[in-house]
Structure formats: C-alpha cells, structure tokens
C-alpha positions as CSV (number, residue, x, y, z in Angstrom):
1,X,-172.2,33.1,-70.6
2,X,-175.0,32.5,-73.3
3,X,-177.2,31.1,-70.9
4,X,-176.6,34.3,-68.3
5,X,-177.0,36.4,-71.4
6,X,-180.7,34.8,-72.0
7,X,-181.8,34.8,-68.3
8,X,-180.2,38.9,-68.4
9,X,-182.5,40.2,-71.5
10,X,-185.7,37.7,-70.8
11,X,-185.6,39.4,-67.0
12,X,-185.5,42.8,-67.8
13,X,-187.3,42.7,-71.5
14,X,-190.4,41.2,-69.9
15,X,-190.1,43.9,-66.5
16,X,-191.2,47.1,-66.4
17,X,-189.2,47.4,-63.1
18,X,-187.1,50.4,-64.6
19,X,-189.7,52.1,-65.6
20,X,-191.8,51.7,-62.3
21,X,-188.1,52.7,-60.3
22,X,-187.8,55.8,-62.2
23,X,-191.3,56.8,-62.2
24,X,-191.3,56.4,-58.1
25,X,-188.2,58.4,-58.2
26,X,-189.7,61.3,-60.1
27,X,-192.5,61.1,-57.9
28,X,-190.6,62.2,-54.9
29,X,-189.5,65.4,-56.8
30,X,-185.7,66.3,-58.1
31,X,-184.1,64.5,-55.5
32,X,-181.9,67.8,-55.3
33,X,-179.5,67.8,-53.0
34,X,-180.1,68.4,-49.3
35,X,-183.9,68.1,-50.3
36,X,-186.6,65.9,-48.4
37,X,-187.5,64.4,-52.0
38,X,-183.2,63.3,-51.8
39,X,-183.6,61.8,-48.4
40,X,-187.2,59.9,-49.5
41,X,-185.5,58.7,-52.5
42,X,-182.3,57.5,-50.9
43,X,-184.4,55.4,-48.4
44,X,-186.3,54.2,-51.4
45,X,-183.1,52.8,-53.2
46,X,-181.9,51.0,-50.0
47,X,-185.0,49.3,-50.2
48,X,-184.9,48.1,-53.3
49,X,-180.8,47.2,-52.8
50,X,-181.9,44.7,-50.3
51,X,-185.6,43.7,-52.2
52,X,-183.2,42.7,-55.1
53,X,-180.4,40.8,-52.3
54,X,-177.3,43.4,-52.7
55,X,-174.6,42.1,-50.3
56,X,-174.0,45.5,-47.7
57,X,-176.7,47.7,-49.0
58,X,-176.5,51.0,-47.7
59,X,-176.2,54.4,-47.7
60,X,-173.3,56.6,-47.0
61,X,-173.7,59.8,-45.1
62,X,-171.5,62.9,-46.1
63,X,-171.8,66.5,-45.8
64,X,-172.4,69.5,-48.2
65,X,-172.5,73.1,-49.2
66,X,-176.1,73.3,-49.2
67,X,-178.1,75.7,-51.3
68,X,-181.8,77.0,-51.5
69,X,-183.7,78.6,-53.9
70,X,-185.2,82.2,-53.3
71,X,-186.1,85.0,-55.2
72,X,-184.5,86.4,-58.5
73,X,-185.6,89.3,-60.8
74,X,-183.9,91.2,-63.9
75,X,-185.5,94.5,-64.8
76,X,-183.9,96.6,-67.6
77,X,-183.5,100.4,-66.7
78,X,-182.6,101.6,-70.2
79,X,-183.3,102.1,-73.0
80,X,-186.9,100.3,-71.9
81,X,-187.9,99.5,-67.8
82,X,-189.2,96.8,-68.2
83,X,-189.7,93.4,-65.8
84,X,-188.1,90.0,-67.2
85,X,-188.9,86.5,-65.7
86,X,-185.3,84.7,-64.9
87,X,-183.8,82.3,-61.9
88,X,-181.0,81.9,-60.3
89,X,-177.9,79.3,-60.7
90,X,-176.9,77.3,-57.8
91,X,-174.8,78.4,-55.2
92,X,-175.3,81.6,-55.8
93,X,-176.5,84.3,-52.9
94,X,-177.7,87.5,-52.6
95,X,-176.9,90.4,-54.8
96,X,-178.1,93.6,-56.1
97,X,-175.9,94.8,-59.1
98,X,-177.0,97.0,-62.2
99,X,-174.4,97.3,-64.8
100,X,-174.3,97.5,-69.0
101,X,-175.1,94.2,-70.9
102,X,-172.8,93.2,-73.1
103,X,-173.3,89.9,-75.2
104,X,-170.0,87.6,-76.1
105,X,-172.2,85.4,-78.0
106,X,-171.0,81.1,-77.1
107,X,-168.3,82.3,-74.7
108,X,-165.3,81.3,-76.6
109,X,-162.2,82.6,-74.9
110,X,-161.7,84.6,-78.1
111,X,-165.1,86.1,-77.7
112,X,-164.7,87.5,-74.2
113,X,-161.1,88.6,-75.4
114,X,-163.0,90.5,-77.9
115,X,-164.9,92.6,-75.5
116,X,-164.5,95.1,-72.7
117,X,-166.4,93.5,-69.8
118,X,-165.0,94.8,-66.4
119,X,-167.6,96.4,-64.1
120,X,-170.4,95.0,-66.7
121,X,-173.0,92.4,-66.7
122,X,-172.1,89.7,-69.4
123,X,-174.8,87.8,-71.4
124,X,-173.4,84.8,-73.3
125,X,-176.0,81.7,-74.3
126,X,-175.4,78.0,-73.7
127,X,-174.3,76.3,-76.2
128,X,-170.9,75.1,-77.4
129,X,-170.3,75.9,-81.1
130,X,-170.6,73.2,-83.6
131,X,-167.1,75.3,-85.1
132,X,-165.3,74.9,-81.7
133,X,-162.6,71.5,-81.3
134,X,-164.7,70.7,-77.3
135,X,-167.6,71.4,-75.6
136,X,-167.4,74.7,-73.4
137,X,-168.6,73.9,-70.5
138,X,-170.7,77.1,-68.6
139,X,-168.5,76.7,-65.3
140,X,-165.8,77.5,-68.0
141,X,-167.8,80.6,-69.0
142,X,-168.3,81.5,-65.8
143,X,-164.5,81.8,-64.6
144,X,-163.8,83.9,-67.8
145,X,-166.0,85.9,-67.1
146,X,-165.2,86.6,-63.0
147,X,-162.0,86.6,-64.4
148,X,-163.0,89.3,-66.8
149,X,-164.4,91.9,-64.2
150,X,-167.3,91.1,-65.1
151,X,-170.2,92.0,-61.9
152,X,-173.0,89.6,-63.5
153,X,-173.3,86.9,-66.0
154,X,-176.2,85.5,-67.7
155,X,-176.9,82.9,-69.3
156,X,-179.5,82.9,-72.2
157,X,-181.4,78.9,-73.6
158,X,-180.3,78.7,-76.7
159,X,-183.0,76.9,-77.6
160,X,-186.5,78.3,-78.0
161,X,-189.6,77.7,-75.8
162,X,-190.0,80.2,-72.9
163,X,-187.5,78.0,-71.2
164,X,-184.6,78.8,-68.4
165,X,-181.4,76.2,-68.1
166,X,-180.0,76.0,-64.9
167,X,-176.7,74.4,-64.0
168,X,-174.4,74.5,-60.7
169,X,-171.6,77.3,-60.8
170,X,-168.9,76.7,-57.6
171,X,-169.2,73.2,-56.2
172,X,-167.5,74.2,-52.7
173,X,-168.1,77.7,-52.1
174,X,-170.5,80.6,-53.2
175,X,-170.1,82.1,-56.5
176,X,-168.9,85.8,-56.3
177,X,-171.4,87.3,-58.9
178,X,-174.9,86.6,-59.4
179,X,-175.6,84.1,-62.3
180,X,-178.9,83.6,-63.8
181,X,-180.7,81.9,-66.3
182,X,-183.2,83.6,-68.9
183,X,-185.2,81.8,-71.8
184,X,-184.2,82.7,-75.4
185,X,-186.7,84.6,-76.0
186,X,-185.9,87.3,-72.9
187,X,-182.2,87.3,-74.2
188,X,-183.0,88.0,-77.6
189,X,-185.5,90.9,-76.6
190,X,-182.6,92.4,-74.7
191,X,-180.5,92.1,-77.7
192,X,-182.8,93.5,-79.7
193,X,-183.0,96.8,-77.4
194,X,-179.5,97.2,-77.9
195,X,-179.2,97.5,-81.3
196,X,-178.1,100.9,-83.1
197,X,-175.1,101.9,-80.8
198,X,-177.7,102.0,-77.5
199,X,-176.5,100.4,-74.8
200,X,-178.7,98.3,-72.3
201,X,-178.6,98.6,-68.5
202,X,-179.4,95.7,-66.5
203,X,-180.3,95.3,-62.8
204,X,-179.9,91.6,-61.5
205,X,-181.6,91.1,-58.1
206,X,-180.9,87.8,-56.1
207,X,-181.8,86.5,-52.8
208,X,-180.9,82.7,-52.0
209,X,-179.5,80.9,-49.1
210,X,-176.2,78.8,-48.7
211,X,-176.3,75.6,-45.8
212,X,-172.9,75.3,-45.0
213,X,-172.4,71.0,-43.4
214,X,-175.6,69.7,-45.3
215,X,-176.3,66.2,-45.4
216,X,-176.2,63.9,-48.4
217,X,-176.3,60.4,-49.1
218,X,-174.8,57.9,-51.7
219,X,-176.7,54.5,-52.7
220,X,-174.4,51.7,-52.8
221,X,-174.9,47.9,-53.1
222,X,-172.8,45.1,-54.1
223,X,-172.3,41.9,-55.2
224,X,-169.6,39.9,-53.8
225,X,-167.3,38.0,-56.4
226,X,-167.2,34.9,-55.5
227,X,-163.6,34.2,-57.3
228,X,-161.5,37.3,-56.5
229,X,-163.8,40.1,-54.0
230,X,-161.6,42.1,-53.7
231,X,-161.0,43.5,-57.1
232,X,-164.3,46.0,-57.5
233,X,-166.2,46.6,-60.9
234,X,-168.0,50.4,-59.7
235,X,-170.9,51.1,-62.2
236,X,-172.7,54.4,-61.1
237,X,-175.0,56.6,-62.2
238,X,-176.0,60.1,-60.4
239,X,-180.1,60.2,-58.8
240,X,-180.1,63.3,-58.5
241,X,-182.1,66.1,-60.8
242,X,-182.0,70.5,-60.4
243,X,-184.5,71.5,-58.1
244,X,-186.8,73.1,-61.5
245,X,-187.8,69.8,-62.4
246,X,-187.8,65.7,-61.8
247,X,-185.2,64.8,-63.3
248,X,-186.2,62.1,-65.5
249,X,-183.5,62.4,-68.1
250,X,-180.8,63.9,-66.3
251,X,-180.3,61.5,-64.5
252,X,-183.6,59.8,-63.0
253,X,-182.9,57.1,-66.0
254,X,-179.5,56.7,-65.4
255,X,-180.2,55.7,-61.9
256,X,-182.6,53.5,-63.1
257,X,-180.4,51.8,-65.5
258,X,-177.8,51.1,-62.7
259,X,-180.9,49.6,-60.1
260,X,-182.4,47.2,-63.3
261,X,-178.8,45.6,-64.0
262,X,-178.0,45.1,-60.3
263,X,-181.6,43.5,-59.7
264,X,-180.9,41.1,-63.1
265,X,-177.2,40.5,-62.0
266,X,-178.2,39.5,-58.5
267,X,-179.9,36.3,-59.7
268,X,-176.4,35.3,-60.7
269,X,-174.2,35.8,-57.9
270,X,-172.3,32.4,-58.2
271,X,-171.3,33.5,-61.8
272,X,-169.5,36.3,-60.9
273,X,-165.5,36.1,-59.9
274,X,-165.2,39.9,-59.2
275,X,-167.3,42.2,-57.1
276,X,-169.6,44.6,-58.7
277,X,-170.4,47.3,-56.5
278,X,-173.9,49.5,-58.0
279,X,-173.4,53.5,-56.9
280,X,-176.5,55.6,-57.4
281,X,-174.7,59.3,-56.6
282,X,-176.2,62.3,-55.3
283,X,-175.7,66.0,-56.3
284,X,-174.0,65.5,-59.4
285,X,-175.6,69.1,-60.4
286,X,-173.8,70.7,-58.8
287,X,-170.5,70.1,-58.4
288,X,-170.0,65.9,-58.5
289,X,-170.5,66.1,-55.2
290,X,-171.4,62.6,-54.3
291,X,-169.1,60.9,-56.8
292,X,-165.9,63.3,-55.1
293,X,-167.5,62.0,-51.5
294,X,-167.2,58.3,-52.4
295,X,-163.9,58.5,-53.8
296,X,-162.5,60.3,-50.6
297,X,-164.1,57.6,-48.5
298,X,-163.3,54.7,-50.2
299,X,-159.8,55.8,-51.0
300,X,-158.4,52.6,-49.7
301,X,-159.8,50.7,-52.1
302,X,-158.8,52.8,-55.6
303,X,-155.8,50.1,-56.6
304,X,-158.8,47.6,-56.2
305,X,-161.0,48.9,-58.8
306,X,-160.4,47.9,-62.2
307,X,-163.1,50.1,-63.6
308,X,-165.4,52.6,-63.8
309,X,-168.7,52.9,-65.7
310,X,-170.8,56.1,-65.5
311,X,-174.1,55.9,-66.5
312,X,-175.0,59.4,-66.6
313,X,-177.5,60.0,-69.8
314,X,-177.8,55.9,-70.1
315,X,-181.7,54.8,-70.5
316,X,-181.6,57.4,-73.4
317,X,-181.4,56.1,-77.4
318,X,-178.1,58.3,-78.3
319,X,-176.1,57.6,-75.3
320,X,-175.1,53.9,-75.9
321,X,-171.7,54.2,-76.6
322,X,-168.6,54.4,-74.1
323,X,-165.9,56.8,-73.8
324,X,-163.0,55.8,-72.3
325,X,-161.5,58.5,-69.9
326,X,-157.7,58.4,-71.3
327,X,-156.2,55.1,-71.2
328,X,-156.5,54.3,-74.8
329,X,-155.9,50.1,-74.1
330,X,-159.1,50.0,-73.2
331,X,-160.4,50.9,-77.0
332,X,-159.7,47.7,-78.5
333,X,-160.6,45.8,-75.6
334,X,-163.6,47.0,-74.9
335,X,-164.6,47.4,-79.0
336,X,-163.8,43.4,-79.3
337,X,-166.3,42.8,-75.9
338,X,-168.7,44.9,-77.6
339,X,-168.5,42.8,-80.8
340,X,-168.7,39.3,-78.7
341,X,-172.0,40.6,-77.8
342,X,-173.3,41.4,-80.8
343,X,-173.9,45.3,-79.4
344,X,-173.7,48.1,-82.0
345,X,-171.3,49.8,-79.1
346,X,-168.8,52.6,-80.6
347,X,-165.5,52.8,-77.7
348,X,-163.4,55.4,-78.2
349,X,-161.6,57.9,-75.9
350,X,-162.6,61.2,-75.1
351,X,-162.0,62.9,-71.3
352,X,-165.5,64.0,-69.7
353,X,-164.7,66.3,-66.3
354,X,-168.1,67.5,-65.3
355,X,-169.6,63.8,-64.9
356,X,-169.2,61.4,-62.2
357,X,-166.4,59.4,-63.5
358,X,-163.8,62.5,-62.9
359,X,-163.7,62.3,-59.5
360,X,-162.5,58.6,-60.7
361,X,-160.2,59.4,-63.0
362,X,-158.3,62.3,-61.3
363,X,-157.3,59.5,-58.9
364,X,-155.8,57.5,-61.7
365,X,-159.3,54.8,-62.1
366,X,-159.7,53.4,-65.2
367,X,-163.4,54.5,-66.3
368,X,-165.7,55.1,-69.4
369,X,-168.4,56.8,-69.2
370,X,-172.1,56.2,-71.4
371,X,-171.5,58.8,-74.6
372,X,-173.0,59.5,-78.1
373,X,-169.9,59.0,-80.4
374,X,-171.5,58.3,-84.0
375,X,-173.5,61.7,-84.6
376,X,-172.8,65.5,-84.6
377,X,-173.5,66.8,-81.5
378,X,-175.8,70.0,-81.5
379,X,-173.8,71.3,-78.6
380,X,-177.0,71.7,-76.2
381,X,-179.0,70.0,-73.6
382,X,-182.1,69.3,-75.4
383,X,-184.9,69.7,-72.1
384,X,-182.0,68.8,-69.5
385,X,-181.7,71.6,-66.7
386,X,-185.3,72.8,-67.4
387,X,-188.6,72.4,-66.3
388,X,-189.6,70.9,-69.2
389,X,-187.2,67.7,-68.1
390,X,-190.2,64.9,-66.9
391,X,-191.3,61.7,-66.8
392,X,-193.3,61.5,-70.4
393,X,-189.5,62.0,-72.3
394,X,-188.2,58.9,-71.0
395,X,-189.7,55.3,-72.5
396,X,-189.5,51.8,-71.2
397,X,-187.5,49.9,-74.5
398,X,-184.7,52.9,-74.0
399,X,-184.5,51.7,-70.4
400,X,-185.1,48.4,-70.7
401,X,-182.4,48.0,-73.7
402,X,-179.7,50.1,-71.5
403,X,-179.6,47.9,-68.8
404,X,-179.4,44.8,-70.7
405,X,-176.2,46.3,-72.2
406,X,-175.2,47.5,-69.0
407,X,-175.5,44.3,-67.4
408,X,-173.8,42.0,-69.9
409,X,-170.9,44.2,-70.5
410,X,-169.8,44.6,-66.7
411,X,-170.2,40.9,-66.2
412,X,-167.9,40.0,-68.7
413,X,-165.5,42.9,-67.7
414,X,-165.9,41.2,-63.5
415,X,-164.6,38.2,-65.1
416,X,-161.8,39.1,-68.0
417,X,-159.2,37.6,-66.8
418,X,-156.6,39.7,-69.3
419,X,-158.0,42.9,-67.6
420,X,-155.7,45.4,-70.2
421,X,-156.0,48.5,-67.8
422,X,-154.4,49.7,-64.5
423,X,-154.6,52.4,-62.4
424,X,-152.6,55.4,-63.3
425,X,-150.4,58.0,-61.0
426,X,-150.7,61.7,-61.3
427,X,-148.4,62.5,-64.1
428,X,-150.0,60.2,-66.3
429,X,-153.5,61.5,-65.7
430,X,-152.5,64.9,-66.1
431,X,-151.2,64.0,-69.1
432,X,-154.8,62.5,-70.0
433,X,-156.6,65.8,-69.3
434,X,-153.9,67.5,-70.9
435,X,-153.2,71.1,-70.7
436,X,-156.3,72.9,-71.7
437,X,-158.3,70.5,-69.8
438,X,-156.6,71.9,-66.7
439,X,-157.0,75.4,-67.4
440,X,-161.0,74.7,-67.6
441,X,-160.6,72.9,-64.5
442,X,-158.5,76.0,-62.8
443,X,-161.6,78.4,-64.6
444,X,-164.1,76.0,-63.1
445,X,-163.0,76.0,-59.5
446,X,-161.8,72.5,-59.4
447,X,-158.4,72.4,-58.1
448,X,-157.0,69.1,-57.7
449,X,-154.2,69.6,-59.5
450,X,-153.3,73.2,-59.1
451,X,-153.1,72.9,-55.1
C-alpha cells in the first residue's frame, strides 16, 4: 500500500492533467444540460476514459425535461417605473404577472408564516441564516412560497457585486410561477422604495422554453477488481455547470478530481480486489438528474455497491472532509482510514439531499459525500450559480491535492475487507432523513417517499 501511495501522489503531484481536463471542459461552455457544450464534453470524457484504459468506458443515454433560456424583465410600476436587469430560474416558462412585493427576508418557515402573501410576488434572498439549526435550501423556499399563494418569487444575491444566482426549481415538471434571480443591489433598491408604509408593485415578465424527452448522457468507466468484481466502489462527481457560466467550481473541478484519480488508479489495476466504477454526472443543476438516471438503470446492481463518494465541490481547499449520509458506522471507520493516511480528514454524518449522492441514499447506498465540517458556514455560495463562476477561481495544488486523497482513500475502501456498512431498506433511510428532511423533500417536489 505505501508503495501504491508513492506512485498515487508522484503521478498526479508532478501532472497538471486536472488542470488541463478542467480547463478543456470549461472551454466547451457550462456543459448544461441538453446543450452542444454537454454533448462535446461527454465525448471528450469517453476519450479520456479509454486514453487512461477504463474497463467499459462509456456513456449512458437517458432522457430529460429540457429547458432553454429566453427572455426575462422586472419593471416596477409603483411607487417608481422603473426597468431592473434579472434572469430566470430553470424550468421555468412563460409568464406575465404584476403583483405587490413583499420581502420575508431568509425564508424561514416562520418568516413566510409572518406575512400575507397570497396573490403577491414574494422577495426572499439566498442565504441560510447563520441562526437557523440547517441550510434552507431555495427549492424549499420555493414550495413555501407556491404553497403560500404566492403568484411570483424572487430571489435576491445576498452577496454584493451586480451579481444574479441561479439555481434549478422543479426537476421533472415546469414550475407554476415565474422565479427569478436579481443581484443585491436591485433587491435592496426595491426595498428601499418600499419603505414608509408604500407598497411596491412588481411586474415579472418571462419567456422560456421547456423540451420535454431531451437527451443526456452519464460518463462512466471502471476498473475491474481483480479479487471480488462484483462488489462496486461508485465515486462520482457531477460535469455539469448553469448555463450563466463554465462551471469551474461548481462542479468542473469535481469532475476533474474524479477523471485525475481514475487515470492514477488505472496504473494499478492488479492491486485492486473490488471494482471502482468513476461516474462523471450530468444535470445535477437542476434536479440530480443524471445521478437519479444511473440509479434507475443500474438498479440491479445497488446490493453490490458498498459505497458512494460524491465529489461535488472536491478540487476546492474547504471541501476535504466527508459526510457520511446516515449510517453513523461509517464515522469511526472511515476517521481511523483517514488517520492511517496521515490526511487531516474530519468524517462525520450529516444528510445532503440536493447532491448527487441522494439519489444513492434514498435507495438505501451507503455514501459520503466531499463537505466542509471544521468552519462556520457563511450560509452562501460564494461565486457558485453566477457568472462570475470561471476558470481563474480554481488552482492546480487544490486539484492536484483532491485527487490524491480521493484516490488513496477509495483504494483502501475497494479492498477493506471488514467493510462496516450495508445497504439499508426504506424504513431505515427514512429514518436517516428524518422527518423534517421529508417535508423539504415534499416542498421541493421530490417525492420518493410520499408516492
């Protein structure tokens, strides 16, 4: 194992292969779903899945609710017409609504109960509250607020910098109100205009088109344990970025990450007793759409896979820890790996359902997925879901050091042989998400477990 750990960090310390793989991926353009710069970038990863001598590399072909940008405009008509610069959230399609604006600041569930929003256009801005016990998630804000009445939401950056923040709203249908995105500046203007008692009317024009039975690809490549095959080790990342940028954080790196740990693993295919199976997943953004596609396909094979590892955010300095999706056995196990590799690796649980390893765990799949557990989260995206998401944020060492963690760490767990973990039923991983994880899912259109 020492000597594979040597050959792993000198082949990938002295490459810039992850760097060149994400910058060619970013060069195509956001690899959003249904897109020409998806389908280059697919054929691209194939290539390099059989450059590096993945057993059956390939992609696999599933279909989509498609979605294409159009136009979008927000005008106020009192007390100030005025034009605003916003854009529209995925999957949503035409409108033409005007209605009063009413801000419920972070869109806690005690914030909308606060207010009177049916037949009005709620403004809320993205970030979870550092006072709030969980990240609130905006497809969680955005069922409150259909719930609600309301006709329109909005949601407002909360970060500075002439900046909107996209993000997918219904993964398998359209969404029944228009939802856009404005910078924090343009939300804070129209807050200001409502102050003293006067309310603000807003008119939210949308025009965008839905392609019901698009086509989408997954990535996949393997190597074959040469001990035990047929147990599976899945470590996937999502390629995919929104169509307002390349997606070089979110998740060109993670991609990335996955491709430079299956090109250094490769060159040790007679060390490995259990198959490894590398998954680079499309259209994530909206709706974990890939991820849910290769799970229904490959259904067969779930009691076979002894674990999951989602790379989403890896290739980035505060995402090198791992949170376990439930099955708290895992914690020690994985903390006393960690400490055999001399990795400063925090493990801990905590349940992730808008990444690519839910679509996992709702089938009972033991997974973890790439997290930042040792600092106060500042309940944002940073530049993720904007424009301002590019190539120039991301730097070799970050990627580089990722994989080489990546790499070790799912060798070792293809051949534990006092694998702690098994695959659980449907009780037991509703009782992982527990009940107020399920009422976001209900709120956020998913409904495997209310159907």
């Amino acid at each position: 194992m020492r000597a594979i750990d040597k050959s792993i960090v000198g082949e990938i310390w002295t490459s810039t292969e992850a760097l060149d793989n994400l910058t060619n991926l970013c060069a195509f353009g956001s690899r959003f779903g249904g897109s020409e710069s998806e389908r280059l970038a697919v054929d691209y990863m194939v290539g390099k899945y059989k450059e590096y001598g993945m057993d059956h590399a390939a992609k696999e072909h599933y279909h989509h609710l498609g979605w294409q940008r159009g136009e979008a405009a927000a005008q106020t008509v009192s007390p100030v017409a005025k034009d605003f610069k916003c854009i529209s959230l995925p999957h949503v399609g035409t409108h033409d609504v005007t209605g009063e604006l009413v801000y419920v600041g972070h869109g806690t569930s005690h914030e909308f109960d606060a207010y009177d929003i049916q037949g009005k256009i709620v403004m809320l801005n993205t970030r979870s509250p550092s006072y709030f016990p969980r990240p609130i998630h905006r497809k969680e804000k955005l069922g409150r607020a259909i719930e609600g009445g309301a006709v329109g939401i909005v949601f407002m950056r909360w970060e500075p910098g002439l900046l909107e923040e996209t993000g997918s709203t219904f993964h398998d249908r359209e969404c029944p109100i228009p939802a856009i995105s404005v910078s924090r500046e343009v939300g804070e203007e129209w807050r200001r205009m409502g102050k003293g008692g006067k309310p603000v009317t807003l008119r939210i024009q949308v025009s965008n088109e839905l392609r019901p039975n698009a086509d989408s690809w997954n990535v996949v490549g393997e190597i074959t344990g040469r001990g035990t095959p047929e147990e599976i080790v899945v470590v996937g990342a999502h390629f995919d970025g929104h169509d307002v940028a390349v997606g070089a954080m979110d998740d060109g790196a993670g991609a990335a990450v996955v491709m430079e740990a299956a090109r250094a693993l490769a060159q040790h295919k007679g060390d490995i007793k259990r198959t490894i199976r590398f998954c680079c997943f499309s259209i994530e953004e909206i709706g974990l759409q890939g991820s849910t596609a290769y799970v229904k396909a490959h259904h067969d094979e779930l009691d076979h896979i002894r674990f999951m590892l989602n790379l989403d955010g890896a290739g980035r300095a505060d995402s090198g820890d791992l949170a376990v999706q439930g099955d708290t056995r895992l914690i020690p196990y994985l903390r006393k790996m960690a400490s055999s590799m001399n990795e400063p690796m925090a493990v801990d649980t905590n349940v992730v359902l808008f990444t690519d390893c839910y679509p996992f765990l709702a089938q009972g799949v033991p997974a973890a997925t790439a997290a930042n557990l040792g600092g106060q989260s500042a309940g944002t995206r940073g530049y993720g879901h904007t424009a301002a998401d590019t190539l120039d944020k991301v730097s070799l060492r970050e990627l580089q050091a990722a994989a080489i963690k990546v790499a070790r760490l799912i060798l070792r767990i293809a051949n534990a042989e006092d694998w702690p973990s098994q695959r659980m039923d449907r009780e037991q991983v509703k009782e992982v998400i527990g009940p107020t994880g399920l009422e976001v899912l209900r709120l956020a259109g998913r409904r495997e477990f209310t159907e």
